[in-house]
Each structure stands twice: as structure tokens, then as C-alpha cells.
PASEBA-1860 file (N, C-alpha, C; in nm, 3 decimals):
! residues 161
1> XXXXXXXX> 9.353/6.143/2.922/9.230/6.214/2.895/9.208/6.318/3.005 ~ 9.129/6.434/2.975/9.062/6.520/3.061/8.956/6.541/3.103 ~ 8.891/6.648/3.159/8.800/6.687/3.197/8.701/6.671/3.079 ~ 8.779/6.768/2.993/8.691/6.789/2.855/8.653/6.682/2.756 ~ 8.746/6.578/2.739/8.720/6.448/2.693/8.661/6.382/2.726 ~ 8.650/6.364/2.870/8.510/6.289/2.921/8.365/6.373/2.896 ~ 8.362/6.493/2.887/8.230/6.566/2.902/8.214/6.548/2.747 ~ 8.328/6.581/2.606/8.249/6.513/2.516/8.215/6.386/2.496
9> XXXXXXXX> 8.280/6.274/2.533/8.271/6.135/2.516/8.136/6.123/2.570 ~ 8.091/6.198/2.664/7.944/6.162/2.748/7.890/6.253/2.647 ~ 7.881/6.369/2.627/7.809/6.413/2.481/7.783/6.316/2.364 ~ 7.872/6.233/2.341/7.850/6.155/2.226/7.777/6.070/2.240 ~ 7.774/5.998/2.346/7.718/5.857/2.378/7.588/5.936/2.426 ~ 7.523/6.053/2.475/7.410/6.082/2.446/7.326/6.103/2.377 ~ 7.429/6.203/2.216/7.332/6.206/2.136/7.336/6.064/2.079 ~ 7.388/5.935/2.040/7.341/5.849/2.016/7.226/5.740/2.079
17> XXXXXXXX> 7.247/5.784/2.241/7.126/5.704/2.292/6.986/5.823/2.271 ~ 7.011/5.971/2.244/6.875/6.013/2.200/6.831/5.994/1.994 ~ 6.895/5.927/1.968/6.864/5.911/1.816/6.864/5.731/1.836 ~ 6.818/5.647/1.930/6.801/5.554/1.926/6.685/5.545/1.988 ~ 6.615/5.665/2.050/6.467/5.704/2.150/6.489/5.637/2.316 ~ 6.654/5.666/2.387/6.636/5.593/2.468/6.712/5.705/2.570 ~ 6.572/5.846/2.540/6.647/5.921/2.654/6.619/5.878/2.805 ~ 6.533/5.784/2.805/6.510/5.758/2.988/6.619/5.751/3.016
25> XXXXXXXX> 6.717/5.677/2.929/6.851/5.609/3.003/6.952/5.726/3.050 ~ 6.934/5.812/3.011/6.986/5.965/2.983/6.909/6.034/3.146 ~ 6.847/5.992/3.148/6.737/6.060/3.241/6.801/5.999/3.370 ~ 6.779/5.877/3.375/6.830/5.837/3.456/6.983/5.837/3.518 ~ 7.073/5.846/3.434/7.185/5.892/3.492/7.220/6.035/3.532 ~ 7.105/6.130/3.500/7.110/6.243/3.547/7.092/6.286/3.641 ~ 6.955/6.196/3.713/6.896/6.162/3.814/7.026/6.152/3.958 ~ 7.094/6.042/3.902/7.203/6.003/4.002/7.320/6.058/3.978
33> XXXXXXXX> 7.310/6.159/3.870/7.444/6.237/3.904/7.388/6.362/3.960 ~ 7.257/6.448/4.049/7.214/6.516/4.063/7.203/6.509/4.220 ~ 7.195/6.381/4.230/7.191/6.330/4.444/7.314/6.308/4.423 ~ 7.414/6.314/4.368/7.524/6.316/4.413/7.610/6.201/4.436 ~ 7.753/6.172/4.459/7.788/6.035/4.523/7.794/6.088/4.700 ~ 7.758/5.948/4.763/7.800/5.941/4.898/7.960/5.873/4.931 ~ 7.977/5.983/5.033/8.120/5.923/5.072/8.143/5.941/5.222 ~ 8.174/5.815/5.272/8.233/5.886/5.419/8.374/5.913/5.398
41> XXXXXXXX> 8.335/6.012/5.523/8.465/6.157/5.562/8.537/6.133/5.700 ~ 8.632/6.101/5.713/8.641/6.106/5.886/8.729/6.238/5.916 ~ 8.680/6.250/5.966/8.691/6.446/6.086/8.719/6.396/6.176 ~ 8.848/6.450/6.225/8.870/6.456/6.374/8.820/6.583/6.501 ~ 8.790/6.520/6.576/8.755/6.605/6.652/8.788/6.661/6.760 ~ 8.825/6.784/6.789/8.907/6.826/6.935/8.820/6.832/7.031 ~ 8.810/6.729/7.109/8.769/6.747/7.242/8.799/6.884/7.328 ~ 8.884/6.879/7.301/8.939/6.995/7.439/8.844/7.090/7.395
49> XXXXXXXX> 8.815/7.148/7.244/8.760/7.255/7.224/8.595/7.216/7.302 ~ 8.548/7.106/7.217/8.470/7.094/7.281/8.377/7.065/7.415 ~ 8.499/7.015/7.517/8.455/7.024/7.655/8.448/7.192/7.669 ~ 8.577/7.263/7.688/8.580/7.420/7.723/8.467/7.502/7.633 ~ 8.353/7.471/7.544/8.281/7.569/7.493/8.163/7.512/7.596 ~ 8.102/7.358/7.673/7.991/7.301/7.693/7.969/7.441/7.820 ~ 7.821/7.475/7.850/7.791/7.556/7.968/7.833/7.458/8.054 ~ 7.815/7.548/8.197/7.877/7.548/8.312/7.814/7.401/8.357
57> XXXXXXXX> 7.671/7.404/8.353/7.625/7.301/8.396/7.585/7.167/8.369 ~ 7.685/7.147/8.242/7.706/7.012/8.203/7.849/7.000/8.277 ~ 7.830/6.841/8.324/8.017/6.784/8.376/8.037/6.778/8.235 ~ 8.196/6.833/8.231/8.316/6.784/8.162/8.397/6.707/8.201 ~ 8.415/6.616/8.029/8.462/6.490/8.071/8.622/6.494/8.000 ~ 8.701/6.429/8.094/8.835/6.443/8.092/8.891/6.371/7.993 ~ 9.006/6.419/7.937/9.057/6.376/7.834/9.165/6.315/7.813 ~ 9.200/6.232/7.777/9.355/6.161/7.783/9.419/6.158/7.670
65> XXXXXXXX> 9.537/6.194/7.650/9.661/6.217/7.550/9.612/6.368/7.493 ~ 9.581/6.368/7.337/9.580/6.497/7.288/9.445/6.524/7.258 ~ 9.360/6.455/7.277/9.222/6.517/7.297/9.136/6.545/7.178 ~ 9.217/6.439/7.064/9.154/6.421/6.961/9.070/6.308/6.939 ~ 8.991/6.251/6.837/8.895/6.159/6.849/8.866/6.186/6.642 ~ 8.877/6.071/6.629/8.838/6.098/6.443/8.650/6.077/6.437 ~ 8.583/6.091/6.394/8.417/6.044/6.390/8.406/6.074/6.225 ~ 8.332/5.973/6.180/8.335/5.916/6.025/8.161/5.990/6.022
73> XXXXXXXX> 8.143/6.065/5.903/8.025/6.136/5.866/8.009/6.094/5.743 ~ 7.903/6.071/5.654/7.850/6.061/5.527/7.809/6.176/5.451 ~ 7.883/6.221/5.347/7.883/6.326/5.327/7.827/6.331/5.111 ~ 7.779/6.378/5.079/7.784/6.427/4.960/7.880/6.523/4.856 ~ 7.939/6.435/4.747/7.952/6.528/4.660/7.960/6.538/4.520 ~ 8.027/6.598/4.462/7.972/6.616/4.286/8.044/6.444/4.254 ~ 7.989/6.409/4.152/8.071/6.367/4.044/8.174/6.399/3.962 ~ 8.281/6.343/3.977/8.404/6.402/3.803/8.268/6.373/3.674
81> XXXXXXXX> 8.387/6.450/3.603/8.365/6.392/3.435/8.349/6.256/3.409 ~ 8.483/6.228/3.484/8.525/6.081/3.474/8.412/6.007/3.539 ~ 8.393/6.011/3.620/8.300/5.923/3.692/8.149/5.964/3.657 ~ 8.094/6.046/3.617/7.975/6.098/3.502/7.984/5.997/3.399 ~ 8.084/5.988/3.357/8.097/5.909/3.184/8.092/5.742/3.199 ~ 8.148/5.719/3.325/8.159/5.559/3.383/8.013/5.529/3.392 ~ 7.969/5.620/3.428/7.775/5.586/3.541/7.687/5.599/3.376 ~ 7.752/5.648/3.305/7.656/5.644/3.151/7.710/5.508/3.092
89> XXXXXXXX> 7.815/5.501/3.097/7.879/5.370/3.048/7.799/5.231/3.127 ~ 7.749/5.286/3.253/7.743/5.157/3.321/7.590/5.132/3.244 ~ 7.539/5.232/3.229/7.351/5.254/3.272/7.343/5.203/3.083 ~ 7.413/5.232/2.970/7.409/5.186/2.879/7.436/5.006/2.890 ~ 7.539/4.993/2.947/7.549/4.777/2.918/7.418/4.755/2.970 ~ 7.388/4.830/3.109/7.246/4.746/3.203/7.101/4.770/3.105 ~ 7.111/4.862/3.059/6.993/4.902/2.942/7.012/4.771/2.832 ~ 7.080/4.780/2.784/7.119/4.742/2.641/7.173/4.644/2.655
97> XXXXXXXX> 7.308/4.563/2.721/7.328/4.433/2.725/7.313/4.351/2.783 ~ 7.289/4.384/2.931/7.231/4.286/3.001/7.094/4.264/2.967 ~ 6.966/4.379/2.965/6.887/4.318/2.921/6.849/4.270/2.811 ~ 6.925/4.283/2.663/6.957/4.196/2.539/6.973/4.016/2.603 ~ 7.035/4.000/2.704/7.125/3.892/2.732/6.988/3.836/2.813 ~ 6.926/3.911/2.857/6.802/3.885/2.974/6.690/3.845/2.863 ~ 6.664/3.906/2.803/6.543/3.831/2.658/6.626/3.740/2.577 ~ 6.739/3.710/2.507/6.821/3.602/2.500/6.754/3.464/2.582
105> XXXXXXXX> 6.784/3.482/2.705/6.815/3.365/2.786/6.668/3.324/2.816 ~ 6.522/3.427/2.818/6.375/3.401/2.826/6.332/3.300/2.707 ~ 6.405/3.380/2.608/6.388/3.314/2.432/6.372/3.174/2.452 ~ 6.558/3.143/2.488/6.594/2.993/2.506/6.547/2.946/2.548 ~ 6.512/2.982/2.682/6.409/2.841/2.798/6.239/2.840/2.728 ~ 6.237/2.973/2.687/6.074/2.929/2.616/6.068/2.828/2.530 ~ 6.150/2.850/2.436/6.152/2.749/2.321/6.187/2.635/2.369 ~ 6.289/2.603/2.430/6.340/2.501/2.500/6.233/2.424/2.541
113> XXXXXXXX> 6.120/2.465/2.660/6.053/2.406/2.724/5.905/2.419/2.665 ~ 5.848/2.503/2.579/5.750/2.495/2.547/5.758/2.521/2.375 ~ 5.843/2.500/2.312/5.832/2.542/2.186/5.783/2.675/2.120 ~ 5.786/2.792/2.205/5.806/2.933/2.183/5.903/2.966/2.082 ~ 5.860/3.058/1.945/5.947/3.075/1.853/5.981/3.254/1.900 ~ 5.890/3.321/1.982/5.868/3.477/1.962/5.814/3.487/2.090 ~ 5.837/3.626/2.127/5.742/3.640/2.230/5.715/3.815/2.198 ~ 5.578/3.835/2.211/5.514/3.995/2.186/5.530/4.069/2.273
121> XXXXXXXX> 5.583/4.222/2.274/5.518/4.333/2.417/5.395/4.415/2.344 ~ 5.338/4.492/2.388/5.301/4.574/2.364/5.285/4.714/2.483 ~ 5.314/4.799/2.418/5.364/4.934/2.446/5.226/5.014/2.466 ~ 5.164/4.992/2.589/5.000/5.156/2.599/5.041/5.304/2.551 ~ 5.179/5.292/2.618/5.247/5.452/2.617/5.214/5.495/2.471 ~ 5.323/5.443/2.388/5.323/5.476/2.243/5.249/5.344/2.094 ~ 5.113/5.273/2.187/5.124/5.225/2.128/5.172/5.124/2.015 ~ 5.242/5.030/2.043/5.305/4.965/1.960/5.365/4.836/1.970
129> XXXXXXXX> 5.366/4.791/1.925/5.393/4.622/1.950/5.521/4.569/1.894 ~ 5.682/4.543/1.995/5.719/4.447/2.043/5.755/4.348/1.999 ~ 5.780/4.281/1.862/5.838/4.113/1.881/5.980/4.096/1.885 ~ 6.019/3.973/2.009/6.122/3.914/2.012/6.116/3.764/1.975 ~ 6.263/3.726/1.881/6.250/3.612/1.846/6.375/3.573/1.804 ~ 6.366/3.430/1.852/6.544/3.402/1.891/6.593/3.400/1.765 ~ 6.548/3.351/1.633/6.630/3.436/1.535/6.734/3.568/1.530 ~ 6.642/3.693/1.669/6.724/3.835/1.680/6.873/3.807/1.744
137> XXXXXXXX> 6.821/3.657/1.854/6.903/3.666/1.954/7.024/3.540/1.939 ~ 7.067/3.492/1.845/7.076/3.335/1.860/7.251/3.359/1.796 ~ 7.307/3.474/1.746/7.392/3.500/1.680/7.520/3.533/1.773 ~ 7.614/3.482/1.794/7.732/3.473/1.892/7.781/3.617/1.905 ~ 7.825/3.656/1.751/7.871/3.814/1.707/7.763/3.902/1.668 ~ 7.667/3.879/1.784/7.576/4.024/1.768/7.647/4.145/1.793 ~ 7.513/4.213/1.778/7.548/4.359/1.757/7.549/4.406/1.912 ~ 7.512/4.291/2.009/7.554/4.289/2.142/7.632/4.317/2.202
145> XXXXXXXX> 7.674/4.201/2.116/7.816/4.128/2.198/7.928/4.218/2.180 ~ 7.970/4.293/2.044/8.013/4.427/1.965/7.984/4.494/2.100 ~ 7.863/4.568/2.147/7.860/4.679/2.197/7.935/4.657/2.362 ~ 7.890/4.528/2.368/7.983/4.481/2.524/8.091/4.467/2.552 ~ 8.176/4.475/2.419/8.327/4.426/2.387/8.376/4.610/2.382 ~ 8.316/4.729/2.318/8.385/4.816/2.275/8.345/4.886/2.430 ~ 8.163/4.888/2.481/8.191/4.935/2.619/8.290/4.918/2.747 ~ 8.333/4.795/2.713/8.467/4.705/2.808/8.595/4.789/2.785
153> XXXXXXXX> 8.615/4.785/2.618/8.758/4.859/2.596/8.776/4.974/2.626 ~ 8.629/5.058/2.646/8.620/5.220/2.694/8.615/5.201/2.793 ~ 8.613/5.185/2.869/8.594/5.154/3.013/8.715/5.154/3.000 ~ 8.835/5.045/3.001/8.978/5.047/3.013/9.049/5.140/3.009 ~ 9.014/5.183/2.862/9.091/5.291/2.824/9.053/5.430/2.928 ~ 8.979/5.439/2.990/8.937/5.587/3.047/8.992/5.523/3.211 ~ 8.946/5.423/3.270/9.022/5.384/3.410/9.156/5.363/3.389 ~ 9.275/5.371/3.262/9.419/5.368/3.265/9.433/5.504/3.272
161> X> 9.372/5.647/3.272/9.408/5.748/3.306/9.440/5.757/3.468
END
């Protein structure tokens, strides 16, 4: 794959998370592809240059062998394609399957321990109300488990490049 394959593959998987109403998730990986990744850099550094530029009236301090010295800096920079499309890949399972797997597992212990069949949200933003109920969640071959299995195989398939 290329450059260009990853920038549509991340095209695709956007317009489907904006025809599912889940541009935050979109938002958010934009967010962190915009600060950038951090990386340390190690630079070496020539002493020699830098004793012979200090003024007169600082001591210079002597140097032994070749007067180099490496010093590790934290530095910023872009994202690939590739690594753009991974950070959407990632921000989709944490959206969508882990927290599928996270109301799953609330379901169970509710019911479990208090005989909870459902549990309600309700939404101020857009108005609207919310039910979960382990009926949604109770099915081995959800539409989950599908999306965690094909995000896994994309993932593979794009880290064997």
C-alpha cells in the first residue's frame, strides 16, 4: 500500500463514521494528528565549537577525545498516512468496541446483581433517550465482535507493508 491508499482508506472510514453521526470521533483524531507525534532526537553536539564561540569571560572547559557529546531533545512531527489511518483505526475500536464491550459487561453485573433488564441515557444536547439492554448485547457474533475482527485484519494487513 501507499501514501494514497491510506489517505483513501481514512476517507472511507470517515465518511462512514459521519453517516453513523459520530463525527466527534473524527474530531478527535484530528485533534491529535494536528499536535503532532512526539519523538526524541539525539543530536550530537560539538563541544569544541561550542567552547571556541563562549565570550572571553566564561572558563572553557576542556575536552577529551573528539569533543563530541550526543543530547536527546523531544521534538515534533507530522504523521504518515500510515500512521493517520492506524490513530483512526485505533479511536474507532475505543469508540465503538471497547465501549460496546464496556455497556456489555455494566448490563451483566446489573442484571446479575440486581435484576436490571435495561438501563436508560438521556441526551440534554440532542435531546433524546438512550436504551441499553442485554438482549442488544448478549449475542457472541455481534455486529461487534464483526467490527473487532475486520478492524484487527486491517490493522494487519496495513502493518505487513
Amino acid at each position: 500500500m501507499n501514501d494514497q491508499d491510506y489517505n483513501e482508506l481514512n476517507s472511507s472510514l470517515s465518511s462512514v463514521l459521519r453517516e453513523k453521526e459520530m463525527v466527534w470521533v473524527i474530531d478527535q483524531v484530528n485533534e491529535q494528528i494536528s499536535l503532532g507525534k512526539t519523538e526524541s532526537k539525539e543530536i550530537v553536539s560539538d563541544e569544541d565549537y561550542r567552547q571556541n564561540t563562549l565570550p572571553e569571560f566564561v572558563p572553557k572547559r576542556r575536552t577529551s577525545g573528539r569533543g563530541r557529546r550526543k543530547e536527546e531533545f523531544l521534538v515534533t512531527t507530522e504523521y504518515t498516512p500510515k500512521e493517520k489511518l492506524l490513530l483512526l483505526i485505533d479511536a474507532i475500536e475505543q469508540a465503538v468496541v471497547n465501549t460496546s464491550t464496556m455497556v456489555h459487561d455494566t448490563l451483566y453485573f446489573t442484571h446479575r446483581e440486581f435484576k436490571i433488564e435495561s438501563i436508560s441515557f438521556y441526551s440534554v444536547e440532542n435531546q433524546r433517550e438512550k436504551t441499553f439492554s442485554r438482549a442488544d448485547f448478549g449475542v457472541e457474533d455481534s455486529p461487534t465482535i464483526r467490527l473487532k475482527n475486520l478492524l484487527a485484519e486491517l490493522r494487519t494487513h496495513i502493518n505487513a507493508d
